[in-house]
TIRO-2110 file (N, C-alpha, C; in Angstrom, 1 decimal):
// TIRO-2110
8.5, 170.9, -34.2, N, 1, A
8.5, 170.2, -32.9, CA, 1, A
8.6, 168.7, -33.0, C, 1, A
8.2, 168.0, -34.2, N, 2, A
8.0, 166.6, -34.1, CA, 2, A
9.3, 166.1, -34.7, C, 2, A
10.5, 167.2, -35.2, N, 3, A
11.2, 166.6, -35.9, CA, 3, A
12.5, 166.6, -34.8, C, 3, A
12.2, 167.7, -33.4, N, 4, A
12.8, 167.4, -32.4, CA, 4, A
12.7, 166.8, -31.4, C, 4, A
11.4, 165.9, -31.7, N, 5, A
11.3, 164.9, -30.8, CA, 5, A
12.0, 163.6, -31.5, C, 5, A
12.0, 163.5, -32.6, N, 6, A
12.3, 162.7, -33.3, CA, 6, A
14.1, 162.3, -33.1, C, 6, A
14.7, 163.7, -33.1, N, 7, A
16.1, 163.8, -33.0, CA, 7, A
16.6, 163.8, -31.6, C, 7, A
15.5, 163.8, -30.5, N, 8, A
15.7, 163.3, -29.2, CA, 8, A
16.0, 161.9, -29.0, C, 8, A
15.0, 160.9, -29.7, N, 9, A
14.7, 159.4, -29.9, CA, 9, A
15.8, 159.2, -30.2, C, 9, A
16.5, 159.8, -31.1, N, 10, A
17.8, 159.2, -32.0, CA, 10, A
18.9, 159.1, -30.9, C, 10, A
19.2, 160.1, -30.3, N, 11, A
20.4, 160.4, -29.9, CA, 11, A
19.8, 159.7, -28.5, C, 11, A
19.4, 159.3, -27.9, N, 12, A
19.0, 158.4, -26.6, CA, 12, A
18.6, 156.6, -27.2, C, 12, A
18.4, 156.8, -28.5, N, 13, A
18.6, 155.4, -29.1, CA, 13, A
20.2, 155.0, -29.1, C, 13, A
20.7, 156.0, -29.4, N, 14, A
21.8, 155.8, -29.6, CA, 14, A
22.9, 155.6, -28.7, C, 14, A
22.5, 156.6, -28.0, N, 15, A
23.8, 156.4, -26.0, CA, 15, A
23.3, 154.6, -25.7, C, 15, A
21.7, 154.6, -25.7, N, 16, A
21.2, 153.2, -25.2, CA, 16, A
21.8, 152.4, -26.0, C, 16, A
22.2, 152.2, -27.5, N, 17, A
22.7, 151.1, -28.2, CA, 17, A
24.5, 151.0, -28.4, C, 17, A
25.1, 152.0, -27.7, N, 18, A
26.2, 152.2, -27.7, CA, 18, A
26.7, 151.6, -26.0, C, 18, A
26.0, 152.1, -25.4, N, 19, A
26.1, 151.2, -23.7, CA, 19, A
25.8, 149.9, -23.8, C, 19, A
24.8, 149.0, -24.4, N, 20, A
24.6, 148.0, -24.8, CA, 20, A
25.8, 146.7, -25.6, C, 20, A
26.1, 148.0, -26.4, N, 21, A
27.2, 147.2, -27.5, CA, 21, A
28.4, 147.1, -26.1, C, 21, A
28.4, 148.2, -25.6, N, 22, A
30.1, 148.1, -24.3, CA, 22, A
29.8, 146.8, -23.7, C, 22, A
28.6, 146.9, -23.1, N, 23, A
27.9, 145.8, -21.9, CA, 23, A
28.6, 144.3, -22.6, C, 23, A
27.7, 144.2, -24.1, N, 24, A
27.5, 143.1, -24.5, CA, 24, A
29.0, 142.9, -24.7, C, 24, A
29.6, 143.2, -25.4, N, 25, A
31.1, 143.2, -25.1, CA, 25, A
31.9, 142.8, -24.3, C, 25, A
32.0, 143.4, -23.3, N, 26, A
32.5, 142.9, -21.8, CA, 26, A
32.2, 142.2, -21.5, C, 26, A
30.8, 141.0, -21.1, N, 27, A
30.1, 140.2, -21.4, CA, 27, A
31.1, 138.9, -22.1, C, 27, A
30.7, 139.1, -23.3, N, 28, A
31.4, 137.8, -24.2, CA, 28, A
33.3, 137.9, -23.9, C, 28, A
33.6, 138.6, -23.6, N, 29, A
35.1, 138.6, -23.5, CA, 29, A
35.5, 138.1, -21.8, C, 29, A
34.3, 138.0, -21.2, N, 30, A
34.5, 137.7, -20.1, CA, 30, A
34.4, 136.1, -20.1, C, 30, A
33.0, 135.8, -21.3, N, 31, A
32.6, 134.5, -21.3, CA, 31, A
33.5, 133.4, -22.2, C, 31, A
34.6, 134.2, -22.9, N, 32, A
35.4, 133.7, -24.0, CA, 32, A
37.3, 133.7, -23.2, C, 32, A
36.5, 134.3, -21.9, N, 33, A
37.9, 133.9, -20.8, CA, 33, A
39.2, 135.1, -21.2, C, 33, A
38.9, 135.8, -22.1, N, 34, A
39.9, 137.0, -22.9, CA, 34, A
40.0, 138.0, -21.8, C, 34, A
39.1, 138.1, -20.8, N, 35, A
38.8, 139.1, -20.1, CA, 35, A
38.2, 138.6, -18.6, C, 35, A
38.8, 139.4, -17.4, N, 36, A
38.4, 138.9, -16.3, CA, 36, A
38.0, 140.7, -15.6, C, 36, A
36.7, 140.6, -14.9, N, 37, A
36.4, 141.6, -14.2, CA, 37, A
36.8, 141.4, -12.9, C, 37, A
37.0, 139.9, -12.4, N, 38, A
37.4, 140.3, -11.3, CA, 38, A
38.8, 140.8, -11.2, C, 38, A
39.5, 140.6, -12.2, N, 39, A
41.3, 141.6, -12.1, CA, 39, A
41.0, 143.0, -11.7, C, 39, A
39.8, 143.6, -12.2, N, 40, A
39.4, 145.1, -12.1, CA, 40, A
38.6, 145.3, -10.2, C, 40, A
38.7, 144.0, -9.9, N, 41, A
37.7, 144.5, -8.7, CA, 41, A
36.2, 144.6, -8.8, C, 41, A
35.5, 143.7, -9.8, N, 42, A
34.2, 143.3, -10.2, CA, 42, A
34.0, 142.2, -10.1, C, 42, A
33.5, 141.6, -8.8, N, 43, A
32.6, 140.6, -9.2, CA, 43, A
32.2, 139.9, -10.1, C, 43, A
31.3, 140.7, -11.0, N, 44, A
31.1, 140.0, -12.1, CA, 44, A
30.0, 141.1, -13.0, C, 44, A
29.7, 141.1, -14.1, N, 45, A
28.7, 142.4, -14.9, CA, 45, A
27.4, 142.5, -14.2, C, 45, A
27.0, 140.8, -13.8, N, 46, A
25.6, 140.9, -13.6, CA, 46, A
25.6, 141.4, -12.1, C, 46, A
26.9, 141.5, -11.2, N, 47, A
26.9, 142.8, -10.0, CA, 47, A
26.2, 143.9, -10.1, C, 47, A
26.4, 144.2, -11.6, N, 48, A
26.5, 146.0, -11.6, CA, 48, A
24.3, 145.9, -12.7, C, 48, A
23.9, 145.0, -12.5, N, 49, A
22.8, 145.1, -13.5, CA, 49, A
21.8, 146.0, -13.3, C, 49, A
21.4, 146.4, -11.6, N, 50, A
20.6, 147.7, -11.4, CA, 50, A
21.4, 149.4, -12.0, C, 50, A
22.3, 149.2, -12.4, N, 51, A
23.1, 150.3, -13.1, CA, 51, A
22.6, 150.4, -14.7, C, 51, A
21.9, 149.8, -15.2, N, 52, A
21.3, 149.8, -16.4, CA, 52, A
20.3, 150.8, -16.3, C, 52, A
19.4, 150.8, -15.3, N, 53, A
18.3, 152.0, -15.1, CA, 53, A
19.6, 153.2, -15.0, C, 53, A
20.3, 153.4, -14.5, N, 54, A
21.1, 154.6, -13.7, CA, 54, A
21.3, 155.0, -15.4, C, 54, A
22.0, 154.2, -16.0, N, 55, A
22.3, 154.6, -17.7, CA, 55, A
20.9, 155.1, -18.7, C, 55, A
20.3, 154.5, -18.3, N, 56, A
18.9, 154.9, -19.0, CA, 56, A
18.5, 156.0, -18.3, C, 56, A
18.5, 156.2, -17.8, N, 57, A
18.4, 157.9, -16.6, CA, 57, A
18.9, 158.4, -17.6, C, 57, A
20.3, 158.4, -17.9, N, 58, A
21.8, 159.5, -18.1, CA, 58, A
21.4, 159.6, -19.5, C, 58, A
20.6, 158.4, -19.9, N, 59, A
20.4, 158.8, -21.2, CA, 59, A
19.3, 160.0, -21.9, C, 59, A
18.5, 160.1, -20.9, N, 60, A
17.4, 160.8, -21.1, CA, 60, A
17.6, 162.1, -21.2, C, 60, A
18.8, 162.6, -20.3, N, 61, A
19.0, 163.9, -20.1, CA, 61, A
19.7, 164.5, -21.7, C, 61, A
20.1, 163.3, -22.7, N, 62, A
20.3, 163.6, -24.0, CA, 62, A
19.2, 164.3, -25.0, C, 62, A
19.1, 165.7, -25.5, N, 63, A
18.2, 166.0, -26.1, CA, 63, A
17.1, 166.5, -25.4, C, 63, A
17.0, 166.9, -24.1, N, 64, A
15.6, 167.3, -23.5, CA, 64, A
15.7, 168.7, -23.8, C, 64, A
14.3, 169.3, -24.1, N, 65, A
14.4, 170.8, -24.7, CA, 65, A
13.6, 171.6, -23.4, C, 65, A
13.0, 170.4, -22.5, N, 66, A
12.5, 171.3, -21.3, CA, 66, A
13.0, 171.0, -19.9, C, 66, A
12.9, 171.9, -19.3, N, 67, A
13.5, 171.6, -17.7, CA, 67, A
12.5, 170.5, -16.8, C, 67, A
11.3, 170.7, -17.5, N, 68, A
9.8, 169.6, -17.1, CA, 68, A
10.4, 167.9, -17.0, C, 68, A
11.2, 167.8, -18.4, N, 69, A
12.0, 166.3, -19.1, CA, 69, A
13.1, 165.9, -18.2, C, 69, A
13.3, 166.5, -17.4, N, 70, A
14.5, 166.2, -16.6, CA, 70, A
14.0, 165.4, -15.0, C, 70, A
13.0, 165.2, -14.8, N, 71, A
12.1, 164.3, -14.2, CA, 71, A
12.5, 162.7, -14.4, C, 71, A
11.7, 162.6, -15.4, N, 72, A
11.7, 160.9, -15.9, CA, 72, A
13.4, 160.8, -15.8, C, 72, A
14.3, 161.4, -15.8, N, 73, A
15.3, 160.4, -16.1, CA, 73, A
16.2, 160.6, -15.0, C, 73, A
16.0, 161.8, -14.0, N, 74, A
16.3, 161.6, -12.5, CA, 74, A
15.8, 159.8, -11.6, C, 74, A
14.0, 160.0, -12.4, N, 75, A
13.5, 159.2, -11.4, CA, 75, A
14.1, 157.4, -11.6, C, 75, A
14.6, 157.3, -13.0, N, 76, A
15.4, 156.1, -13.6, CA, 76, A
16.7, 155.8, -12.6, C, 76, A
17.8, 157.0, -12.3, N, 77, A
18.9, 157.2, -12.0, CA, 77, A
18.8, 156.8, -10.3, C, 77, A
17.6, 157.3, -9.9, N, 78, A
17.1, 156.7, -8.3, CA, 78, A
16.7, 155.5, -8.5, C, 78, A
15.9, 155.1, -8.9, N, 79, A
15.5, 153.8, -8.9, CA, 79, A
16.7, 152.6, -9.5, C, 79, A
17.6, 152.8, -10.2, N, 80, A
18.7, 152.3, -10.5, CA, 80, A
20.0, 152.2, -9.1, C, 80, A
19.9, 153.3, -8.3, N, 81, A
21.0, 154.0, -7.3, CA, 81, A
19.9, 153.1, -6.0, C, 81, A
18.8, 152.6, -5.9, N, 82, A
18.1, 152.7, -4.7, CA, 82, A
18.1, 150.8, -5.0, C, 82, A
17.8, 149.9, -6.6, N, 83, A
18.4, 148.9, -6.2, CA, 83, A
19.6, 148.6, -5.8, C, 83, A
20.5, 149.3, -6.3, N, 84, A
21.9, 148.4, -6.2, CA, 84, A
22.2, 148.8, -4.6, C, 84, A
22.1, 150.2, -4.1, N, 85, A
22.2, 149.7, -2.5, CA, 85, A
21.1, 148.9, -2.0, C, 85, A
19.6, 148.5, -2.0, N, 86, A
19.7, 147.7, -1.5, CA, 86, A
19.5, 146.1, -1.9, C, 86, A
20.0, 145.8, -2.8, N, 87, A
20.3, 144.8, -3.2, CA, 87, A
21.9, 144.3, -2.2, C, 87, A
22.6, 145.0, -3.1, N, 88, A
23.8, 145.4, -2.5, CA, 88, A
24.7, 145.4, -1.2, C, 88, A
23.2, 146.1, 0.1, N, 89, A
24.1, 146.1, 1.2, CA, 89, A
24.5, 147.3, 1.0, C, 89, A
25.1, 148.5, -0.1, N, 90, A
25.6, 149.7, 0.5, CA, 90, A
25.6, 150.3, 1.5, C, 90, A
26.9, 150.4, 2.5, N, 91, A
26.6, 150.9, 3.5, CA, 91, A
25.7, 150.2, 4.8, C, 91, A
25.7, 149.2, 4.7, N, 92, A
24.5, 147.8, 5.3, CA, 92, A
23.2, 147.7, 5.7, C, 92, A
22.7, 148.9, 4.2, N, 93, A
21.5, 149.1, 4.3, CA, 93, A
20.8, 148.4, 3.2, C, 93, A
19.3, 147.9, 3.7, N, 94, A
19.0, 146.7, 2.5, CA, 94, A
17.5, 147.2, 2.6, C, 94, A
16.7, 146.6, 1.8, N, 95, A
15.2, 146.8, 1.3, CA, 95, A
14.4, 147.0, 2.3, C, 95, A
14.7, 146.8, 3.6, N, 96, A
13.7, 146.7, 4.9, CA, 96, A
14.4, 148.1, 5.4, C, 96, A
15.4, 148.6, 4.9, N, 97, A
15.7, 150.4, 5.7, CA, 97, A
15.1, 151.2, 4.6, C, 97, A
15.6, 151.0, 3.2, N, 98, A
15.9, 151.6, 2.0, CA, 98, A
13.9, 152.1, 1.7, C, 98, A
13.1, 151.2, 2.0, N, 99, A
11.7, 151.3, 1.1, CA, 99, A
10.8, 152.5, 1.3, C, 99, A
11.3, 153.0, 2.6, N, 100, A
10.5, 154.5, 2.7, CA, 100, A
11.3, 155.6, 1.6, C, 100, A
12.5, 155.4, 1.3, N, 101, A
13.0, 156.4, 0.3, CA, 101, A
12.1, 156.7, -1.4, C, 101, A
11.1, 154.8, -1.3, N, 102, A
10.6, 154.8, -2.3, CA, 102, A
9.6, 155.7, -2.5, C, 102, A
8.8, 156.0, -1.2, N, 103, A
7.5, 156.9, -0.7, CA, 103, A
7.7, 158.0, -0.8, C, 103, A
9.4, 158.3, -0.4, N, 104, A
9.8, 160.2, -0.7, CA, 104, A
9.8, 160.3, -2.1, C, 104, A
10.6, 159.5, -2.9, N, 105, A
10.7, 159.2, -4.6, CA, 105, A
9.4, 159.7, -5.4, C, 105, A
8.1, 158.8, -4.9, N, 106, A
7.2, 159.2, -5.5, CA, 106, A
6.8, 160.6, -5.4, C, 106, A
6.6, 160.9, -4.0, N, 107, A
5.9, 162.0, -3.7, CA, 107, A
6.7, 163.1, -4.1, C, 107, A
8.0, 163.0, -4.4, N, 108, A
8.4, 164.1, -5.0, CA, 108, A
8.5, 164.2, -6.8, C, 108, A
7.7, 163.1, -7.1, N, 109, A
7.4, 163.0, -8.6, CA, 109, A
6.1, 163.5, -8.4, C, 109, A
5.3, 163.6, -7.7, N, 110, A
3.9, 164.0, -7.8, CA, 110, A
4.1, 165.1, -7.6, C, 110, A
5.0, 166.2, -6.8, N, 111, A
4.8, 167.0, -6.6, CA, 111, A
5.4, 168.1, -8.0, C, 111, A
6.8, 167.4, -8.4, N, 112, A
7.8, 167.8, -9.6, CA, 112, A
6.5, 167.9, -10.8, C, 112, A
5.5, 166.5, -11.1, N, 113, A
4.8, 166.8, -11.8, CA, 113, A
3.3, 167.6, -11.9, C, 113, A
3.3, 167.6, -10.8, N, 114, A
2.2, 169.2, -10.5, CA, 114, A
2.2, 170.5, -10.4, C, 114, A
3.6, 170.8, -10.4, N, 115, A
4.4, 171.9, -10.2, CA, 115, A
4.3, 172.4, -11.6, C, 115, A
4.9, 171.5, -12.5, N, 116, A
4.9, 171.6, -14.3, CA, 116, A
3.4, 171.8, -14.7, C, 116, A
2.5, 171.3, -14.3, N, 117, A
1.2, 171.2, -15.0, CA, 117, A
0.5, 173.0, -14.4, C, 117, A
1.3, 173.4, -13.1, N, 118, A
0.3, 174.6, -13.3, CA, 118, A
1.9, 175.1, -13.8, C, 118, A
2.6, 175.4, -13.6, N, 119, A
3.5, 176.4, -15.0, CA, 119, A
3.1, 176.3, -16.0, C, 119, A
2.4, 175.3, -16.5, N, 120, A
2.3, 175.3, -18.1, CA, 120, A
0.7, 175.8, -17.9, C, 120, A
-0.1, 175.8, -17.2, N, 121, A
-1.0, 176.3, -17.1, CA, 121, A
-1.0, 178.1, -17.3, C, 121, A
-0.1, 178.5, -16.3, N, 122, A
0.3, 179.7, -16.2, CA, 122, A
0.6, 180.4, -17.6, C, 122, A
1.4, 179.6, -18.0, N, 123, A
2.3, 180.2, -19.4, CA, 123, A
1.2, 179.9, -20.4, C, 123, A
0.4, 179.3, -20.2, N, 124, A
-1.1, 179.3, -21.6, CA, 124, A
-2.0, 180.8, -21.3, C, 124, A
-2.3, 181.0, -20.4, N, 125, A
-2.9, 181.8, -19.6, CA, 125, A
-2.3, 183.2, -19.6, C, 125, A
-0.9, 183.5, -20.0, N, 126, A
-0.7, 184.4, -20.0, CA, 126, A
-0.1, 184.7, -21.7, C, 126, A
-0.5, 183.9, -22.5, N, 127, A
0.0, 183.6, -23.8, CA, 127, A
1.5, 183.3, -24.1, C, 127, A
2.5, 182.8, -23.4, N, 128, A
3.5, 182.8, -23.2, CA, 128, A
4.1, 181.5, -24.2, C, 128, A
3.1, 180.5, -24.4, N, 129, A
3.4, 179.4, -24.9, CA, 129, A
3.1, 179.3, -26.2, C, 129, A
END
């Protein structure tokens, strides 16, 4: 078990330090004038910076061996998707519409994570685990 948690860490170090190397990349080639985002219709990188949580989400879902793990990296992918609209404006909705979605967020992590704690209760209980 510890040698697949281990090989989880790796390959989510890895997506993280491979997105990083793109970022930083794009980045200097933009700062060295070789490269313009706005030709693509970007603003600019630091536009897109609540998309870093959304990537750290997508990375999580690398290597998860339980359906329980797929939590934490939904709740990254929302909280990445919920600054950039309202930072953003998506849709011309901003932090004073958007902040009750944070209240559903939670409470459906409370509920995702108490759901798991009596399954895994259940499956001890019936020797399953």
């Amino acid at each position: 078990m510890e040698t697949t948690c281990r090989n989880d860490n790796r390959v989510q170090d890895a997506v993280i330090g491979i997105l990083l190397v793109l970022f930083g990349t794009v980045m200097l080639l933009q700062h060295l004038d070789v490269f313009y985002l706005e030709d693509l219709g970007i603003r600019s990188v630091w536009h897109l910076w609540p998309l870093i949580f959304v990537v750290v989400g997508i990375s999580k879902f690398f290597g998860i061996t339980h359906l329980q793990q797929i939590g934490g990296g939904v709740w990254w992918i929302f909280l990445g998707a919920w600054l950039y609209v309202s930072i953003y404006h998506v849709y011309d909705l901003s932090f004073r519409e958007t902040w009750p979605a944070m209240l559903v967020a939670v409470g459906v992590s409370m509920l995702w994570e108490s759901y798991w704690k009596h399954h895994r209760r259940s499956l001890k209980e019936n020797g399953h685990e």
